[in-house]
Residue frames as a rotation matrix with the C-alpha (Angstrom) as fourth column:
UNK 1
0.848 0.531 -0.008 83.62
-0.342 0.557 0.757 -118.13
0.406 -0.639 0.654 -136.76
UNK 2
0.248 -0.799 0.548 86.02
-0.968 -0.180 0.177 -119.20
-0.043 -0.574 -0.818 -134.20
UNK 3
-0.304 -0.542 -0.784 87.89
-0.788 0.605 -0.113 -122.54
0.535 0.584 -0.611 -134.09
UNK 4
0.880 0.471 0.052 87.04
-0.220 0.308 0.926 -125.08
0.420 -0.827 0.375 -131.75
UNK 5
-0.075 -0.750 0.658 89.67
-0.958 -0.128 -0.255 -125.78
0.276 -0.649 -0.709 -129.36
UNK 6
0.110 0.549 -0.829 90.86
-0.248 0.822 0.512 -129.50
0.962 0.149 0.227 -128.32
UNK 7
0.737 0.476 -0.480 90.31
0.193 0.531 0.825 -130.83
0.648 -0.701 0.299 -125.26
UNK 8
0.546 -0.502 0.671 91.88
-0.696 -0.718 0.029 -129.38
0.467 -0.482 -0.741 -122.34
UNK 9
0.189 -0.485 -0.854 94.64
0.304 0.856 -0.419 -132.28
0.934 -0.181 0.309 -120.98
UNK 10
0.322 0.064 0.945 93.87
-0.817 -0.485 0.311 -132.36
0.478 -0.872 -0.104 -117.52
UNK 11
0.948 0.262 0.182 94.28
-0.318 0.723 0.613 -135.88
0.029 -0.639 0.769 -116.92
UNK 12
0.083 -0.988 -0.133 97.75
-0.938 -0.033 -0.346 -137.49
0.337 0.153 -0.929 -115.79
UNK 13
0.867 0.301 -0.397 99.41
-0.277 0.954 0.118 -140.88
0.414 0.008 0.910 -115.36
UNK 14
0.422 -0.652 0.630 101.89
-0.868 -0.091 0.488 -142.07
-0.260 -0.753 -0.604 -112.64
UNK 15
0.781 -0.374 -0.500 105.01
-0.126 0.690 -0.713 -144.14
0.611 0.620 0.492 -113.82
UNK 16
0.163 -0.905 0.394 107.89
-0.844 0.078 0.530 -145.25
-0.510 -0.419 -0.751 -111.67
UNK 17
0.880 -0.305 -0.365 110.55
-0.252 0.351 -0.902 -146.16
0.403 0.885 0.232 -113.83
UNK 18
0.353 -0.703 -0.618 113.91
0.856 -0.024 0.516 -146.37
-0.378 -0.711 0.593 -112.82
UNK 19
0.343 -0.343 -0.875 116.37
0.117 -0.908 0.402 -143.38
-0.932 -0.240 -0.272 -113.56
UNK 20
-0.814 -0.567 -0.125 118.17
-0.197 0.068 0.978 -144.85
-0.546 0.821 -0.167 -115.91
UNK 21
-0.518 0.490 0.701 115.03
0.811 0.542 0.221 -145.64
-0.272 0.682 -0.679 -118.16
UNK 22
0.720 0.388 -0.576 113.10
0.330 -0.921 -0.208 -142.44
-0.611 -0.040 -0.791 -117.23
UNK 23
0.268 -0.393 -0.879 116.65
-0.383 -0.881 0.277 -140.32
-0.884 0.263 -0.387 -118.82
UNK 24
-0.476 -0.371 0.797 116.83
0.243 0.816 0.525 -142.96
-0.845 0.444 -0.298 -121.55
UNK 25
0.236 0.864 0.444 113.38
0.871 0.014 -0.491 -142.66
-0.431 0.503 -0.749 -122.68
UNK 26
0.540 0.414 -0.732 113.94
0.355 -0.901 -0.247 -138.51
-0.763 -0.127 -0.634 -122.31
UNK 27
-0.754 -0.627 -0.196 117.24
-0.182 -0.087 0.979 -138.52
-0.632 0.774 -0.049 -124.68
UNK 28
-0.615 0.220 0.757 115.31
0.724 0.536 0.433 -140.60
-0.311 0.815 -0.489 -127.25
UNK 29
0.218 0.816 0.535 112.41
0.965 -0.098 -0.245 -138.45
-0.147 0.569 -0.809 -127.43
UNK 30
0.158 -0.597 -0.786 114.72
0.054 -0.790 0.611 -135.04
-0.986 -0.139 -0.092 -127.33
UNK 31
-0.552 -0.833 -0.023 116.22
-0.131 0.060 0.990 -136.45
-0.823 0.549 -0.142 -130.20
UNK 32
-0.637 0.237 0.733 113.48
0.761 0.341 0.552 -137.02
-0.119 0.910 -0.398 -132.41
UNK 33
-0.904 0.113 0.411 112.40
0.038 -0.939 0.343 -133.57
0.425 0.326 0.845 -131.52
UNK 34
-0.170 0.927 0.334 109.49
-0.156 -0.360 0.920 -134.21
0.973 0.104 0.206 -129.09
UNK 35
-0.267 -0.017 0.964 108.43
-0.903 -0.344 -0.256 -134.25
0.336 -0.939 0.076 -125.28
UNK 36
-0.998 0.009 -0.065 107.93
0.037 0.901 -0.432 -137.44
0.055 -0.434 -0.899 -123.52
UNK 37
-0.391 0.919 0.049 104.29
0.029 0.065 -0.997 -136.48
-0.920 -0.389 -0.052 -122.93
UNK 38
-0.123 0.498 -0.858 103.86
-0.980 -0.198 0.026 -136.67
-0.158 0.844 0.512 -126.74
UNK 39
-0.682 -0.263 -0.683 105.43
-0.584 0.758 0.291 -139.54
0.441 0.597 -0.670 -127.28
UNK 40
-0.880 0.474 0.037 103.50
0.283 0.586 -0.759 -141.23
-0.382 -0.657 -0.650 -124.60
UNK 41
-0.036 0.994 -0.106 99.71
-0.614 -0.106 -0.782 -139.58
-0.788 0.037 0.614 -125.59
UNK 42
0.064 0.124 -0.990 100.78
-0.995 -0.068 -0.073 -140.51
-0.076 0.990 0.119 -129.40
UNK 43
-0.930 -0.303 -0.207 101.77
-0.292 0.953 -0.085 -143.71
0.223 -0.019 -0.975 -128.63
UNK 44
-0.418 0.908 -0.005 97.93
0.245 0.107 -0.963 -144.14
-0.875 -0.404 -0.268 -126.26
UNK 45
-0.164 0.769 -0.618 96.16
-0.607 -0.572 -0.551 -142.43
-0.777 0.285 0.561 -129.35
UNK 46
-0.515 -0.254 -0.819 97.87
-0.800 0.486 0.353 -145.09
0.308 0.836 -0.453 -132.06
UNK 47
-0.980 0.170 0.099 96.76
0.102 0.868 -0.486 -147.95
-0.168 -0.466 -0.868 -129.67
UNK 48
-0.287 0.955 -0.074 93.09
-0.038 -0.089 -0.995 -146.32
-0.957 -0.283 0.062 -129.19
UNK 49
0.013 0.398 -0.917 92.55
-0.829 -0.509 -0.232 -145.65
-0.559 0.763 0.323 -133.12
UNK 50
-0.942 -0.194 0.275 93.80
-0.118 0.956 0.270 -149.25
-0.315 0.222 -0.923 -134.05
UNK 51
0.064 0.836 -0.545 91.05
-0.998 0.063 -0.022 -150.64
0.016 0.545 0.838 -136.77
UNK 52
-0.076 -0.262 -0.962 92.43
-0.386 0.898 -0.214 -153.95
0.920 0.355 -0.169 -136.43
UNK 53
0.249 0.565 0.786 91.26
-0.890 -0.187 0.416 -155.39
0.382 -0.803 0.457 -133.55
UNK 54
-0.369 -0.557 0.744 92.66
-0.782 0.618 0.076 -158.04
-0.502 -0.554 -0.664 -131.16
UNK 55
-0.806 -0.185 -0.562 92.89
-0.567 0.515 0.643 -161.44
0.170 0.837 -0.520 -132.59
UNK 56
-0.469 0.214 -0.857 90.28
0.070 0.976 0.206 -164.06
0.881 0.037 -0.472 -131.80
UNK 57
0.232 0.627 -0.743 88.20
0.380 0.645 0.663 -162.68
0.895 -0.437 -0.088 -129.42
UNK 58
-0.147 -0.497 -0.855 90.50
0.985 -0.156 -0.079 -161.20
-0.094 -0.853 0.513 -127.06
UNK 59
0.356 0.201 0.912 89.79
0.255 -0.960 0.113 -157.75
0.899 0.192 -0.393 -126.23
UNK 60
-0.459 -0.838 -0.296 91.41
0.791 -0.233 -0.566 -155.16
0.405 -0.494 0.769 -124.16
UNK 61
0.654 0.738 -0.168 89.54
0.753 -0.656 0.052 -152.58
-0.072 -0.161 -0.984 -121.67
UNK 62
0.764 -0.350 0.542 91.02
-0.024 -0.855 -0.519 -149.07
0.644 0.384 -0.661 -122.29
UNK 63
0.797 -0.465 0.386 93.11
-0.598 -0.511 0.618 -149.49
-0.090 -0.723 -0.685 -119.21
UNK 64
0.500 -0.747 0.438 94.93
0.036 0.523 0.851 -152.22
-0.865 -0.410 0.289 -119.87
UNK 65
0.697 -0.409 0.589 95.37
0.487 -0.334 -0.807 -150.57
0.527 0.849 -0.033 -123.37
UNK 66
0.556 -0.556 0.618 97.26
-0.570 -0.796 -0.203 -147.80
0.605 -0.239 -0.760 -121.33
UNK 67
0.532 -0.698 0.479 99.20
-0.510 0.187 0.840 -150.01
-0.676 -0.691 -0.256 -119.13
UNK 68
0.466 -0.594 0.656 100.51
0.581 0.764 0.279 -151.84
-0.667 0.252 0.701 -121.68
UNK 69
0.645 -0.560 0.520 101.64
0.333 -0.407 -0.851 -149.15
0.688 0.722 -0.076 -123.77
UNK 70
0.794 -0.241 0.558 103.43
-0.478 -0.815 0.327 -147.98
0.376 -0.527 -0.762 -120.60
UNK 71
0.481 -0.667 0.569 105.18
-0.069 0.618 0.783 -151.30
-0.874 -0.416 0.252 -119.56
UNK 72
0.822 -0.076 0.564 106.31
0.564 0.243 -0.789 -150.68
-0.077 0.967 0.242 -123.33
UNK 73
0.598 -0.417 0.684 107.36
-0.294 -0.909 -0.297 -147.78
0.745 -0.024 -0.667 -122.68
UNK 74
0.645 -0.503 0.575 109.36
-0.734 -0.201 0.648 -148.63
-0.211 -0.841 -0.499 -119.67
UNK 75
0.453 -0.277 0.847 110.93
0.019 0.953 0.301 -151.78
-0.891 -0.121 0.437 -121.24
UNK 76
0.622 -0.298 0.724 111.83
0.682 -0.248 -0.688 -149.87
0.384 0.922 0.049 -124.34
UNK 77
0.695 -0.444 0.565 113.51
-0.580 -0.811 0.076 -146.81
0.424 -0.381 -0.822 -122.06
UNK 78
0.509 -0.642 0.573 115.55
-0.574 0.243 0.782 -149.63
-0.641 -0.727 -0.245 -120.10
UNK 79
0.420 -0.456 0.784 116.45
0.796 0.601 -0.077 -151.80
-0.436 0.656 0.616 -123.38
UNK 80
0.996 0.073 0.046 117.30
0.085 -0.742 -0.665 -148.56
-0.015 0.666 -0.746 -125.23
UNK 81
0.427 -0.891 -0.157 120.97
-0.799 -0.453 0.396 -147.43
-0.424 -0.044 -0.905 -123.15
UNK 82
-0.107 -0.366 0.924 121.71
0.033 0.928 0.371 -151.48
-0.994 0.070 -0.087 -124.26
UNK 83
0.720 0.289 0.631 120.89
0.617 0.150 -0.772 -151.50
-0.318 0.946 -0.071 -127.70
UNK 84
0.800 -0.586 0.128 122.76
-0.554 -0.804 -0.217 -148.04
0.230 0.103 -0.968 -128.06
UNK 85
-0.078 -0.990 0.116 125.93
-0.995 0.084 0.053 -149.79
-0.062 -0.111 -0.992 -126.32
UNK 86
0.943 -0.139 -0.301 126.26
0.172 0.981 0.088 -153.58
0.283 -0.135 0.949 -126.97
UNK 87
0.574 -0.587 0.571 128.14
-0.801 -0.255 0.542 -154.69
-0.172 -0.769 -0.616 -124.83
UNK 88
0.133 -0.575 -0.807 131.44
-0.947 0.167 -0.275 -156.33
0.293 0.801 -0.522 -126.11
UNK 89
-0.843 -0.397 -0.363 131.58
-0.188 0.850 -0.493 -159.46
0.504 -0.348 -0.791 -123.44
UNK 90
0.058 0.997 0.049 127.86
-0.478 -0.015 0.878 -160.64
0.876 -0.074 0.476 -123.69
UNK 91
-0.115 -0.194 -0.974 129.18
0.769 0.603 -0.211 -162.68
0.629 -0.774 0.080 -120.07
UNK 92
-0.916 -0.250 -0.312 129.78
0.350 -0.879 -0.324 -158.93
-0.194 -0.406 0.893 -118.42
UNK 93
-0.637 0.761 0.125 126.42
-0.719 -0.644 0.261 -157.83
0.279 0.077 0.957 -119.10
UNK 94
0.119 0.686 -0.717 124.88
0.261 0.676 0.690 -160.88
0.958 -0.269 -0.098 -117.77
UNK 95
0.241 0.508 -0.827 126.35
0.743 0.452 0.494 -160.00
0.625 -0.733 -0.268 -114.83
UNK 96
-0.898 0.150 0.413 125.71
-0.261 -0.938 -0.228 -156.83
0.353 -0.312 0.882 -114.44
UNK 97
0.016 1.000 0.012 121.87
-0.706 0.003 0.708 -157.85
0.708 -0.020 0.706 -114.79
UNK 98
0.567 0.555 -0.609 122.39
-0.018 0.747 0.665 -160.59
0.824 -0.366 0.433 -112.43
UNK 99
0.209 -0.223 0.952 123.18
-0.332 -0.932 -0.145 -159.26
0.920 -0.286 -0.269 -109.26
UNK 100
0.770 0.076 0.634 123.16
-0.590 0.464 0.661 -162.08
-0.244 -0.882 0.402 -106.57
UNK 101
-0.354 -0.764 -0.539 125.58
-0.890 0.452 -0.057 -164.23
0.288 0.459 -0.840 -109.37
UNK 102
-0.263 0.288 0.921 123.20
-0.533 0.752 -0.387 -167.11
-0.804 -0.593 -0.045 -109.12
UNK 103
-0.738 -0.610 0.290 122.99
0.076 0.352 0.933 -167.49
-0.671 0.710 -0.214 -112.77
UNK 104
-0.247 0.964 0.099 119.37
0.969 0.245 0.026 -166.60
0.001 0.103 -0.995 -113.02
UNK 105
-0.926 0.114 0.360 118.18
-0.122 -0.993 0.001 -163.16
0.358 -0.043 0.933 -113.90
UNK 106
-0.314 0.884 -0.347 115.36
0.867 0.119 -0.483 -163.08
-0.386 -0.453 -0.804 -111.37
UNK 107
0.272 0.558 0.784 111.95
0.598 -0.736 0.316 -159.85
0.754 0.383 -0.534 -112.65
UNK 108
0.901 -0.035 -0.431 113.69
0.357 -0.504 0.786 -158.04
-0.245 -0.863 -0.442 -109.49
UNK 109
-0.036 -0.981 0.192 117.06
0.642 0.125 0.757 -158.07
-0.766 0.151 0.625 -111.06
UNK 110
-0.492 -0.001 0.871 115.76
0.864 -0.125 0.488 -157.11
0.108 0.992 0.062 -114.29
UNK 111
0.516 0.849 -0.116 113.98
0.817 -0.447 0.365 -154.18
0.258 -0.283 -0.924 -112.61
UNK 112
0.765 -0.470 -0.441 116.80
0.134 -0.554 0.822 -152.56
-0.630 -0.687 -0.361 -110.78
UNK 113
0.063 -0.598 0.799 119.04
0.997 0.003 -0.076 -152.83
0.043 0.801 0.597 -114.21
């Protein structure tokens, strides 16, 4: 008797990342020896199989299961090249990230990093 075969992966999800997160992410997952489109399903499948269930009530519909593993994913790919390099004059990486020099990292600032 033949195997069964799983599910053909037809469906896709659109991310705009920046560059520098997008070739982050791709190193990282090179390096542990898998494609970005694993890491990403495996990551969605760990979330979806979860037996433990949100705390108190709160519950999550499937999509905003998947967007949040993605703003993960994009906030791990842009924290990543940092972590890798700390940077030796935590002042000099503030302002890099803070691009007007108003002393405030504005979610636009922190975007374009």
């Amino acid at each position: 008797m033949a195997e069964a075969r799983p599910p053909k992966k037809s469906e896709t999800i659109e991310v705009r990342l920046p560059y520098e997160a997008k070739a982050a992410f791709a190193a990282r997952c090179q390096a542990e020896g898998r494609t970005v489109s694993e890491a990403v399903r495996g990551y969605i499948n760990t979330q979806l199989a979860a037996q433990a269930g949100p705390a108190k009530g709160f519950r999550l519909n499937g999509w905003q299961v998947v967007a949040a593993a993605l703003i993960g994913l994009a906030v791990g790919g842009v924290a990543a090249p940092t972590l890798a390099h700390p940077a030796s004059d935590p002042r000099a990486a503030f302002d890099r990230l803070d691009r007007n020099h108003d002393g405030v990292i504005s979610f636009d600032e922190f975007l374009r990093h």
